[in-house]
C-alpha positions in Angstrom: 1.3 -4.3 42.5 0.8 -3.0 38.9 0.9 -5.4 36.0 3.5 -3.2 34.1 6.0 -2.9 36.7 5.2 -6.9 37.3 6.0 -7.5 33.2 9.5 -5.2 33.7 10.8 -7.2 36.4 9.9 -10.0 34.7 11.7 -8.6 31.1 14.7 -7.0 33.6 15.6 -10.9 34.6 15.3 -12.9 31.5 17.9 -10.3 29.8 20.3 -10.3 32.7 19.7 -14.3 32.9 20.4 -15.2 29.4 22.8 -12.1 28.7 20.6 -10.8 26.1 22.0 -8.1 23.9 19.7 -5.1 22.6 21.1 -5.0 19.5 21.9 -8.1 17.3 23.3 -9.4 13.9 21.6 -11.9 11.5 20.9 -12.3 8.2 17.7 -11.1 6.1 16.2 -14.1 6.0 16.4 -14.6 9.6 15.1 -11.4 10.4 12.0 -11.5 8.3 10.8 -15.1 7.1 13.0 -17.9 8.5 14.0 -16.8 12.0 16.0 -17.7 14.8 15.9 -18.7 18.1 16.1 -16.0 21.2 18.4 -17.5 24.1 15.4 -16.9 26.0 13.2 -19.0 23.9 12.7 -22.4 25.7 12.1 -19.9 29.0 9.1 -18.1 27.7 7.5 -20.8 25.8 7.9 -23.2 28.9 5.8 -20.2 31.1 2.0 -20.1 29.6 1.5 -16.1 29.4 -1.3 -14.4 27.1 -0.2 -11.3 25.7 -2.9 -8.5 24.3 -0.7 -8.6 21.1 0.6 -11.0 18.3 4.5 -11.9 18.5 6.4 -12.5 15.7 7.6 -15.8 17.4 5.8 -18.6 16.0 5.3 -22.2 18.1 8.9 -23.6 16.9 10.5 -20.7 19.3 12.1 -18.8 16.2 12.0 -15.0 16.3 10.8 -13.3 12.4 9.4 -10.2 11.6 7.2 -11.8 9.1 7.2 -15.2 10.8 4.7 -17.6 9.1 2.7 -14.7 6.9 3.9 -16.2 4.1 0.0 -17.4 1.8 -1.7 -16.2 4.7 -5.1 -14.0 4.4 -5.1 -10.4 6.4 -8.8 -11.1 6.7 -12.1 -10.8 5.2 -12.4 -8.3 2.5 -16.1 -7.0 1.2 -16.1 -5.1 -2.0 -18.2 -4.0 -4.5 -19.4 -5.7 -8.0 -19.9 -2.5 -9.8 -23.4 -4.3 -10.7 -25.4 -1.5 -9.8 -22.8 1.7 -10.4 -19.6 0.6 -12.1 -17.8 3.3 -10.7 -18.0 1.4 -7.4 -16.5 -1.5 -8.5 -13.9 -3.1 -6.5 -14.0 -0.4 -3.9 -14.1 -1.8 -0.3 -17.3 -2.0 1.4 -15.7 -3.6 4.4 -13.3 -5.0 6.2 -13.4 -8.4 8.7 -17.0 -7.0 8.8 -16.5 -3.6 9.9 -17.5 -0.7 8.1 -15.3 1.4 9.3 -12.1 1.0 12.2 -12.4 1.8 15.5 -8.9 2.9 16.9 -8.8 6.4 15.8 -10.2 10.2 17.7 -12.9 10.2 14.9 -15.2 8.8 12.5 -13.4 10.4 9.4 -9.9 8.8 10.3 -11.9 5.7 11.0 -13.9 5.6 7.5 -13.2 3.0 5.2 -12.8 4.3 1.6 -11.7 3.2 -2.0 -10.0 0.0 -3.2 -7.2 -2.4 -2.5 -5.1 -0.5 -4.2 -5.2 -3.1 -7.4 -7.7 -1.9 -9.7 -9.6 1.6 -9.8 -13.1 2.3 -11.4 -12.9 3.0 -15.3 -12.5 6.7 -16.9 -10.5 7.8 -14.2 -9.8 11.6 -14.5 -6.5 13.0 -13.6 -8.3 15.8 -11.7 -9.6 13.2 -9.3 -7.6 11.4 -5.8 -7.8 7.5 -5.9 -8.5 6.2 -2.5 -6.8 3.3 -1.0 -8.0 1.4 2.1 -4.6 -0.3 3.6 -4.7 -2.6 7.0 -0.9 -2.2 7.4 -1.7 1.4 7.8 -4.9 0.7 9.7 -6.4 3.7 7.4 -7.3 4.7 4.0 -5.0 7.2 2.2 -5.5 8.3 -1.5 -2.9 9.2 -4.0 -2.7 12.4 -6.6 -2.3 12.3 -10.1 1.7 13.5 -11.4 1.9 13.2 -14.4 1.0 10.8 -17.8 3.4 7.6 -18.1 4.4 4.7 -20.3 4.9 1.2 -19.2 6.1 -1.4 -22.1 4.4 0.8 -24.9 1.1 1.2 -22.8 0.1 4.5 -21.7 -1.0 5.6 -18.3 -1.7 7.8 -15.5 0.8 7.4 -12.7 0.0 8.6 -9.1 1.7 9.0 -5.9 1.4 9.3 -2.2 1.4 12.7 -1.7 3.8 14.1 1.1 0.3 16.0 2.6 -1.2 12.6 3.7 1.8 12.3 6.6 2.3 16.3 7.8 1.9 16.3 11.2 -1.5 16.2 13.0 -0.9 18.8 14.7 -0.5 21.4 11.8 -3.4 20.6 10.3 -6.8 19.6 11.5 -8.1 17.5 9.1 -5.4 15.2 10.5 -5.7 16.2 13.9 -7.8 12.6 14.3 -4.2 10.5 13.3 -2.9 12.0 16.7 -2.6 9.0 19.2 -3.8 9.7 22.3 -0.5 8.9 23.6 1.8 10.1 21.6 3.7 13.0 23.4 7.0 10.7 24.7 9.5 12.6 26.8 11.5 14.8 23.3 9.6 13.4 21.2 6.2 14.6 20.0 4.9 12.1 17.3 1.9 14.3 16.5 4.4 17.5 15.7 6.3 15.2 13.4 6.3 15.5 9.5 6.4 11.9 7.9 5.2 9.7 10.7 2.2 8.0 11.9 1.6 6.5 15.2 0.2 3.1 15.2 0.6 2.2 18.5 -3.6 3.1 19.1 -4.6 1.0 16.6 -2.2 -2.0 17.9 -3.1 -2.6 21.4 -0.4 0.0 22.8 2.9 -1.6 20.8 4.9 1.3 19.9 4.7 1.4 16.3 5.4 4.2 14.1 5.4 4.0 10.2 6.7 6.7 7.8 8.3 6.7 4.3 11.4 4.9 3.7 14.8 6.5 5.3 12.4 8.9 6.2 12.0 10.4 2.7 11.2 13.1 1.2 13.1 14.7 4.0 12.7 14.8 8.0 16.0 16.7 8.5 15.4 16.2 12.4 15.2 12.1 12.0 17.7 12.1 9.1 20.5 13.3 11.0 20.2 11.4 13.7 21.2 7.9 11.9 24.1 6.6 9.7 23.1 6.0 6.3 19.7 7.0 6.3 19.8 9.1 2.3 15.9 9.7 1.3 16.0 8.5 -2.8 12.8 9.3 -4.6 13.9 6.4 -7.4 14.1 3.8 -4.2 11.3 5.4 -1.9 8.8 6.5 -3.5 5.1 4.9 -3.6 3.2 5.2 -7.1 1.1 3.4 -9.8 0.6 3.3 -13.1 -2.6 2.5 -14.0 -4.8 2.2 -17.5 -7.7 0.8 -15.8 -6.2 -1.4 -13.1 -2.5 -1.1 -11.5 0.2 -2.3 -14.4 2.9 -0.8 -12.5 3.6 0.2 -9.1 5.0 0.0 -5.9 4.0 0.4 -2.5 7.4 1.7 0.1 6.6 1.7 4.1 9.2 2.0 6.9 8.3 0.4 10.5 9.7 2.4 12.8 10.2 1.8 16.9 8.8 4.6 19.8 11.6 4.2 22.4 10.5 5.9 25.5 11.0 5.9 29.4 7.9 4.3 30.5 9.7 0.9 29.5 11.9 1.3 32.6 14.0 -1.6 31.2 17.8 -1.4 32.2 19.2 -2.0 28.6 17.1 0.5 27.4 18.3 3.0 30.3 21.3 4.3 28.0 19.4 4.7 24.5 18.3 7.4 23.5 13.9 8.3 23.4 12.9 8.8 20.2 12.0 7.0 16.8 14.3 4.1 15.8 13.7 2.5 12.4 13.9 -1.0 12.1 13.4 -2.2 8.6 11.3 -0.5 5.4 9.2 -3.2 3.0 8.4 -2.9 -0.7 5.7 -4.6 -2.7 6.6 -3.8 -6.3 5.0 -5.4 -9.7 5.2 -4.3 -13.0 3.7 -6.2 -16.3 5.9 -8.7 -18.1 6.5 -8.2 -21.8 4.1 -10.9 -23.0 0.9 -9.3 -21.2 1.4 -5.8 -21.8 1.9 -7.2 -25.5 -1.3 -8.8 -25.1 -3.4 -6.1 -23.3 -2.4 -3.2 -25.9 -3.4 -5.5 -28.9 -7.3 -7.1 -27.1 -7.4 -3.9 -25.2 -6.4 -0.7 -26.0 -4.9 -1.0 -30.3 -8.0 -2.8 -30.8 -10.2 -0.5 -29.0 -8.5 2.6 -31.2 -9.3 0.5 -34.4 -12.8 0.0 -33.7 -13.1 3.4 -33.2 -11.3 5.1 -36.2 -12.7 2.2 -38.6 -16.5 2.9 -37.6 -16.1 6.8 -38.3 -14.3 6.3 -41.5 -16.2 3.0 -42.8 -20.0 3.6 -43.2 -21.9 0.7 -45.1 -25.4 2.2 -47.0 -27.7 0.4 -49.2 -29.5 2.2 -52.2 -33.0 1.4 -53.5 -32.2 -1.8 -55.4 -30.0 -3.4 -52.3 -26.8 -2.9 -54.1 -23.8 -1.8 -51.4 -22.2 1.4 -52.3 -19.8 3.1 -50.0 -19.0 6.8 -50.1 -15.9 7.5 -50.5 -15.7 10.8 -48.6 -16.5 8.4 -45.6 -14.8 4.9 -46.5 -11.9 5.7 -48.5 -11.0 6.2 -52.6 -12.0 2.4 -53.3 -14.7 -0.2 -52.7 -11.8 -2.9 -52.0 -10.6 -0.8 -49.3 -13.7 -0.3 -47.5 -14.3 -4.0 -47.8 -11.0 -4.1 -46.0 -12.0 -2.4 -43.1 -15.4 -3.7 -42.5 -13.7 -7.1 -42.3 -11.6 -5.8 -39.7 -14.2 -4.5 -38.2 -16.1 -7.8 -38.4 -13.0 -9.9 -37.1 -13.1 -7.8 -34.3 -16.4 -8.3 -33.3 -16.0 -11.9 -33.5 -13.1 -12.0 -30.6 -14.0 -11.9 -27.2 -11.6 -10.1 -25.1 
Protein backbone atom coordinates (compact mmCIF):
# COMPACT_ATOMS: atom_id res chain seq x y z
CA UNK A 1 0.00 0.00 0.00
CA UNK A 2 1.53 3.32 -1.03
CA UNK A 3 1.85 6.17 1.39
CA UNK A 4 0.15 8.64 -1.18
CA UNK A 5 -2.84 6.70 -2.00
CA UNK A 6 -2.90 6.02 2.12
CA UNK A 7 -2.68 10.18 2.71
CA UNK A 8 -5.81 10.59 -0.19
CA UNK A 9 -8.07 8.34 1.51
CA UNK A 10 -7.23 9.80 4.46
CA UNK A 11 -7.84 13.67 2.86
CA UNK A 12 -11.05 12.03 0.76
CA UNK A 13 -12.75 11.29 4.43
CA UNK A 14 -12.03 14.22 6.56
CA UNK A 15 -13.66 16.48 3.60
CA UNK A 16 -16.65 14.31 3.12
CA UNK A 17 -16.83 13.98 7.12
CA UNK A 18 -16.81 17.56 7.97
CA UNK A 19 -18.33 18.84 4.64
CA UNK A 20 -15.41 20.74 3.70
CA UNK A 21 -15.78 23.19 0.92
CA UNK A 22 -12.69 23.87 -1.62
CA UNK A 23 -13.25 27.23 -1.85
CA UNK A 24 -14.01 29.57 1.05
CA UNK A 25 -14.64 33.26 2.23
CA UNK A 26 -12.88 35.18 5.06
CA UNK A 27 -11.49 38.19 5.67
CA UNK A 28 -7.69 39.38 5.09
CA UNK A 29 -6.68 39.20 8.27
CA UNK A 30 -7.87 35.69 8.62
CA UNK A 31 -6.34 34.63 5.69
CA UNK A 32 -2.90 35.89 6.35
CA UNK A 33 -2.03 36.78 10.13
CA UNK A 34 -4.94 35.99 12.42
CA UNK A 35 -6.62 32.83 11.09
CA UNK A 36 -9.28 30.66 11.58
CA UNK A 37 -10.24 27.45 12.52
CA UNK A 38 -10.77 24.51 9.73
CA UNK A 39 -13.94 22.28 10.72
CA UNK A 40 -11.43 19.63 10.61
CA UNK A 41 -9.13 21.19 13.09
CA UNK A 42 -9.73 19.33 16.47
CA UNK A 43 -9.51 15.97 14.05
CA UNK A 44 -6.07 16.46 12.78
CA UNK A 45 -4.49 17.94 15.80
CA UNK A 46 -6.04 15.07 17.94
CA UNK A 47 -4.10 12.39 15.27
CA UNK A 48 -0.08 12.85 15.81
CA UNK A 49 1.12 12.83 11.98
CA UNK A 50 4.62 14.41 10.85
CA UNK A 51 4.49 15.97 7.66
CA UNK A 52 7.81 16.61 5.33
CA UNK A 53 6.55 20.21 5.22
CA UNK A 54 5.60 23.26 7.46
CA UNK A 55 1.70 24.08 7.64
CA UNK A 56 0.50 27.27 8.00
CA UNK A 57 -1.68 26.04 11.07
CA UNK A 58 -0.09 26.95 14.15
CA UNK A 59 -0.75 24.83 17.74
CA UNK A 60 -4.07 26.93 18.51
CA UNK A 61 -5.68 24.97 15.34
CA UNK A 62 -6.11 28.28 13.26
CA UNK A 63 -5.43 28.20 9.54
CA UNK A 64 -3.05 31.63 8.17
CA UNK A 65 -1.00 31.98 5.35
CA UNK A 66 1.45 33.87 7.42
CA UNK A 67 0.53 32.31 10.72
CA UNK A 68 2.89 33.35 13.50
CA UNK A 69 5.80 34.88 11.00
CA UNK A 70 5.18 37.97 12.43
CA UNK A 71 9.27 39.20 14.32
CA UNK A 72 10.34 35.95 13.33
CA UNK A 73 13.98 35.41 11.70
CA UNK A 74 14.11 33.39 8.15
CA UNK A 75 17.42 32.16 9.40
CA UNK A 76 20.97 32.76 9.69
CA UNK A 77 22.40 35.30 7.38
CA UNK A 78 26.50 35.57 6.75
CA UNK A 79 27.56 38.62 4.86
CA UNK A 80 30.42 40.56 4.28
CA UNK A 81 32.14 43.70 6.18
CA UNK A 82 33.62 45.24 3.22
CA UNK A 83 36.90 45.26 5.54
CA UNK A 84 38.97 43.81 3.13
CA UNK A 85 37.22 45.00 -0.41
CA UNK A 86 34.36 47.46 0.18
CA UNK A 87 32.71 46.50 -2.84
CA UNK A 88 31.81 43.30 -1.08
CA UNK A 89 30.18 44.75 1.64
CA UNK A 90 26.96 43.51 2.74
CA UNK A 91 26.84 40.93 0.00
CA UNK A 92 25.83 37.42 1.24
CA UNK A 93 28.36 35.08 1.94
CA UNK A 94 25.83 32.56 3.18
CA UNK A 95 22.90 31.41 4.17
CA UNK A 96 21.73 29.00 7.45
CA UNK A 97 25.43 27.99 6.67
CA UNK A 98 25.24 27.01 3.19
CA UNK A 99 27.13 28.48 0.56
CA UNK A 100 25.09 27.85 -1.92
CA UNK A 101 21.19 25.80 -2.14
CA UNK A 102 20.84 22.57 -2.94
CA UNK A 103 17.32 22.07 -4.64
CA UNK A 104 18.07 23.14 -8.13
CA UNK A 105 19.57 20.83 -11.70
CA UNK A 106 22.88 22.91 -11.16
CA UNK A 107 25.42 24.64 -9.37
CA UNK A 108 24.70 28.09 -11.17
CA UNK A 109 20.85 28.12 -10.20
CA UNK A 110 22.13 26.99 -6.81
CA UNK A 111 24.85 29.83 -6.26
CA UNK A 112 24.32 32.29 -3.74
CA UNK A 113 25.13 35.86 -4.98
CA UNK A 114 24.77 39.65 -4.04
CA UNK A 115 22.86 41.25 -1.05
CA UNK A 116 19.66 41.37 0.76
CA UNK A 117 18.44 43.51 -1.34
CA UNK A 118 18.84 46.63 1.31
CA UNK A 119 22.02 48.15 0.56
CA UNK A 120 24.47 47.71 -2.54
CA UNK A 121 28.33 48.42 -2.57
CA UNK A 122 29.23 52.23 -3.27
CA UNK A 123 29.87 53.82 -6.88
CA UNK A 124 27.44 51.66 -8.38
CA UNK A 125 27.45 52.14 -12.28
CA UNK A 126 24.31 52.01 -14.24
CA UNK A 127 25.99 49.77 -16.69
CA UNK A 128 26.29 47.12 -14.00
CA UNK A 129 23.20 44.26 -12.59
CA UNK A 130 22.72 44.38 -8.82
CA UNK A 131 22.34 40.87 -7.45
CA UNK A 132 19.89 39.89 -4.91
CA UNK A 133 19.91 36.66 -2.92
CA UNK A 134 15.99 36.10 -1.83
CA UNK A 135 14.84 32.82 0.28
CA UNK A 136 11.21 33.34 -0.69
CA UNK A 137 12.45 32.72 -4.18
CA UNK A 138 14.94 30.12 -2.99
CA UNK A 139 17.44 31.84 -5.63
CA UNK A 140 19.32 34.88 -6.39
CA UNK A 141 17.96 37.22 -9.17
CA UNK A 142 19.55 40.61 -10.03
CA UNK A 143 17.82 43.73 -11.33
CA UNK A 144 18.86 46.21 -14.38
CA UNK A 145 19.33 49.73 -14.27
CA UNK A 146 16.07 51.93 -16.11
CA UNK A 147 16.55 54.88 -15.78
CA UNK A 148 17.89 58.05 -13.15
CA UNK A 149 15.09 58.96 -10.36
CA UNK A 150 14.24 61.34 -7.65
CA UNK A 151 12.92 60.46 -4.24
CA UNK A 152 12.07 63.62 -1.85
CA UNK A 153 14.71 65.87 -3.62
CA UNK A 154 17.38 63.07 -3.51
CA UNK A 155 18.65 61.67 -6.70
CA UNK A 156 18.99 58.13 -7.64
CA UNK A 157 19.33 55.13 -9.78
CA UNK A 158 16.24 53.11 -9.91
CA UNK A 159 16.27 49.39 -11.02
CA UNK A 160 13.93 46.74 -11.75
CA UNK A 161 13.37 43.03 -12.17
CA UNK A 162 13.78 42.46 -15.52
CA UNK A 163 11.01 40.42 -17.42
CA UNK A 164 14.28 37.99 -18.72
CA UNK A 165 14.82 36.63 -15.14
CA UNK A 166 11.24 34.62 -15.43
CA UNK A 167 11.11 33.45 -19.52
CA UNK A 168 10.64 30.12 -19.55
CA UNK A 169 13.46 27.54 -18.91
CA UNK A 170 12.85 26.02 -21.65
CA UNK A 171 13.61 28.87 -24.17
CA UNK A 172 16.66 29.58 -22.81
CA UNK A 173 19.37 27.57 -21.31
CA UNK A 174 20.92 29.64 -19.02
CA UNK A 175 17.57 28.94 -17.19
CA UNK A 176 17.19 25.55 -18.29
CA UNK A 177 18.56 24.72 -14.38
CA UNK A 178 14.94 26.61 -12.82
CA UNK A 179 13.16 23.66 -14.58
CA UNK A 180 11.76 21.36 -11.84
CA UNK A 181 12.26 18.06 -12.32
CA UNK A 182 8.57 17.57 -12.13
CA UNK A 183 7.09 20.15 -13.67
CA UNK A 184 5.29 18.82 -16.86
CA UNK A 185 1.50 18.40 -15.16
CA UNK A 186 -1.08 16.94 -17.57
CA UNK A 187 -1.82 20.81 -19.99
CA UNK A 188 0.35 22.44 -18.21
CA UNK A 189 4.05 22.67 -18.77
CA UNK A 190 5.62 25.03 -16.01
CA UNK A 191 8.96 24.97 -17.64
CA UNK A 192 7.30 26.39 -21.25
CA UNK A 193 5.72 29.10 -19.22
CA UNK A 194 6.76 32.81 -19.38
CA UNK A 195 6.48 34.53 -15.77
CA UNK A 196 6.50 31.52 -13.49
CA UNK A 197 8.82 29.57 -11.38
CA UNK A 198 8.27 26.25 -9.87
CA UNK A 199 9.07 25.97 -6.34
CA UNK A 200 7.69 22.92 -5.63
CA UNK A 201 11.78 21.28 -5.79
CA UNK A 202 12.93 23.48 -3.49
CA UNK A 203 9.85 22.81 -1.01
CA UNK A 204 9.79 19.27 -0.34
CA UNK A 205 7.27 18.57 -3.41
CA UNK A 206 4.29 21.32 -2.33
CA UNK A 207 3.07 22.62 -5.44
CA UNK A 208 4.23 26.08 -5.45
CA UNK A 209 4.56 28.33 -8.24
CA UNK A 210 5.54 32.17 -7.90
CA UNK A 211 5.36 34.78 -10.71
CA UNK A 212 4.65 38.49 -10.94
CA UNK A 213 1.62 39.88 -9.66
CA UNK A 214 -1.80 39.21 -11.84
CA UNK A 215 0.65 37.70 -13.78
CA UNK A 216 2.18 40.96 -15.06
CA UNK A 217 3.73 42.13 -17.63
CA UNK A 218 1.52 39.93 -19.54
CA UNK A 219 0.86 35.92 -19.74
CA UNK A 220 -2.06 36.25 -22.16
CA UNK A 221 -2.54 32.29 -21.66
CA UNK A 222 -2.96 32.74 -17.60
CA UNK A 223 -4.57 36.16 -17.94
CA UNK A 224 -7.55 35.05 -19.58
CA UNK A 225 -8.26 32.36 -17.74
CA UNK A 226 -9.35 34.39 -14.46
CA UNK A 227 -11.79 37.29 -13.53
CA UNK A 228 -10.03 40.31 -12.73
CA UNK A 229 -6.64 39.44 -13.17
CA UNK A 230 -5.36 43.30 -15.06
CA UNK A 231 -1.35 43.26 -15.05
CA UNK A 232 -0.57 47.26 -13.78
CA UNK A 233 3.03 48.20 -13.91
CA UNK A 234 2.17 51.22 -11.19
CA UNK A 235 0.74 48.22 -8.76
CA UNK A 236 3.10 45.31 -9.91
CA UNK A 237 6.16 46.21 -10.59
CA UNK A 238 9.37 45.41 -8.37
CA UNK A 239 12.15 48.34 -8.26
CA UNK A 240 14.49 50.40 -6.08
CA UNK A 241 15.80 53.51 -5.81
CA UNK A 242 18.99 53.53 -4.45
CA UNK A 243 21.88 56.40 -3.67
CA UNK A 244 23.99 54.01 -1.94
CA UNK A 245 21.48 51.86 -0.04
CA UNK A 246 17.68 51.23 -1.01
CA UNK A 247 15.60 54.68 -0.14
CA UNK A 248 12.77 53.49 -2.14
CA UNK A 249 11.48 50.43 -3.33
CA UNK A 250 9.26 47.67 -3.44
CA UNK A 251 9.40 44.13 -3.80
CA UNK A 252 5.78 42.45 -5.73
CA UNK A 253 5.52 38.39 -5.65
CA UNK A 254 2.36 36.36 -6.50
CA UNK A 255 2.07 32.65 -4.89
CA UNK A 256 0.48 30.70 -7.10
CA UNK A 257 -1.13 26.86 -6.71
CA UNK A 258 -0.03 23.68 -9.35
CA UNK A 259 -3.40 21.83 -9.47
CA UNK A 260 -2.83 18.52 -11.10
CA UNK A 261 -4.34 14.97 -11.26
CA UNK A 262 -1.90 13.12 -9.22
CA UNK A 263 -3.89 14.55 -6.12
CA UNK A 264 -6.72 12.11 -6.98
CA UNK A 265 -8.86 14.05 -4.42
CA UNK A 266 -12.70 14.07 -5.20
CA UNK A 267 -13.20 17.82 -4.79
CA UNK A 268 -10.56 18.47 -6.91
CA UNK A 269 -12.03 15.92 -9.57
CA UNK A 270 -14.06 18.93 -11.28
CA UNK A 271 -11.28 21.78 -11.26
CA UNK A 272 -9.55 22.47 -13.75
CA UNK A 273 -5.16 21.39 -13.95
CA UNK A 274 -3.35 24.29 -14.20
CA UNK A 275 -1.93 27.36 -12.14
CA UNK A 276 -4.32 28.92 -9.61
CA UNK A 277 -3.23 32.07 -7.84
CA UNK A 278 -3.86 32.49 -4.46
CA UNK A 279 -2.74 35.81 -3.04
CA UNK A 280 0.32 38.36 -4.29
CA UNK A 281 2.51 40.19 -1.26
CA UNK A 282 4.21 43.49 -1.33
CA UNK A 283 7.06 44.85 0.82
CA UNK A 284 7.27 48.53 0.00
CA UNK A 285 9.33 51.41 1.99
CA UNK A 286 10.16 54.63 0.97
CA UNK A 287 12.08 57.47 3.13
CA UNK A 288 10.02 59.88 5.26
CA UNK A 289 10.50 63.56 4.79
CA UNK A 290 12.58 64.11 7.90
CA UNK A 291 15.49 61.55 6.77
CA UNK A 292 15.71 62.20 3.29
CA UNK A 293 15.91 65.93 4.70
CA UNK A 294 18.58 64.80 6.80
CA UNK A 295 20.62 62.47 4.44
CA UNK A 296 20.82 65.23 1.47
CA UNK A 297 22.08 67.92 3.99
CA UNK A 298 25.09 65.21 6.09
CA UNK A 299 25.29 63.32 2.91
CA UNK A 300 25.02 64.26 -0.33
CA UNK A 301 24.64 68.78 -0.18
CA UNK A 302 27.42 68.50 2.10
CA UNK A 303 29.45 66.23 0.12
CA UNK A 304 28.93 68.74 -3.16
CA UNK A 305 30.18 71.67 -0.82
CA UNK A 306 33.17 70.13 0.26
CA UNK A 307 33.93 69.49 -3.08
CA UNK A 308 33.22 72.81 -5.04
CA UNK A 309 34.71 74.78 -1.78
CA UNK A 310 38.17 72.91 -1.96
CA UNK A 311 38.61 73.60 -5.84
CA UNK A 312 37.65 77.19 -5.51
CA UNK A 313 39.21 78.01 -1.97
CA UNK A 314 43.09 77.47 -1.88
CA UNK A 315 44.86 78.84 1.29
CA UNK A 316 48.88 79.81 0.50
CA UNK A 317 51.34 81.34 2.72
CA UNK A 318 54.10 83.81 1.27
CA UNK A 319 57.62 84.15 2.68
CA UNK A 320 56.86 86.27 5.80
CA UNK A 321 53.73 83.84 6.95
CA UNK A 322 51.14 86.37 5.95
CA UNK A 323 47.82 84.47 4.23
CA UNK A 324 47.07 85.68 0.94
CA UNK A 325 44.44 84.05 -1.20
CA UNK A 326 44.37 84.27 -4.97
CA UNK A 327 41.63 85.49 -6.19
CA UNK A 328 41.49 83.65 -9.51
CA UNK A 329 41.05 80.53 -7.13
CA UNK A 330 39.09 81.94 -3.93
CA UNK A 331 37.03 84.54 -5.14
CA UNK A 332 37.25 88.75 -5.66
CA UNK A 333 37.75 89.25 -1.72
CA UNK A 334 39.75 87.99 1.30
CA UNK A 335 36.34 88.13 3.40
CA UNK A 336 34.83 85.74 1.07
CA UNK A 337 37.46 83.22 0.99
CA UNK A 338 37.48 83.45 4.77
CA UNK A 339 33.92 82.52 4.32
CA UNK A 340 34.35 79.41 2.67
CA UNK A 341 37.27 78.02 4.55
CA UNK A 342 35.03 78.31 7.61
CA UNK A 343 32.59 76.30 5.93
CA UNK A 344 34.88 74.14 5.00
CA UNK A 345 36.22 73.94 8.55
CA UNK A 346 32.56 73.50 10.10
CA UNK A 347 32.36 70.74 7.95
CA UNK A 348 35.20 68.89 8.95
CA UNK A 349 34.22 69.25 12.46
CA UNK A 350 30.69 67.21 12.04
CA UNK A 351 30.75 63.69 11.96
CA UNK A 352 28.23 62.24 9.72
Amino acid sequence: MSLDWLARKVVNGVILKFNEKLFVTKSIGELLFDGYEPEFADFVASRPMKLPFDTPMSMDKKFALLKDKNNTSDGKWTVHTGIDNIMKIASVNAYKNQSELNCWNQNECNRIQGTDGMMFHPFISPEEKLYIFTPFLSRSIYMKFETHAEVRGIKTLKYVFPEELLRAPNSDEKLACFCAHNSTRNDTDICDEDGLLDLSQCNNGLPLVVSMPHFYPNNAKLIKKFYGIKPSEQKHKTFINITGFVIDGAFRFQLNIHFRSTYGVKSLENLKYGIYPVVWMEEKATIDEDSAEQLSYLVHNRIALFKTLSLVCTKKRDENRNDFYAKEQCGSSKEECVEKENLIKKYKETSL
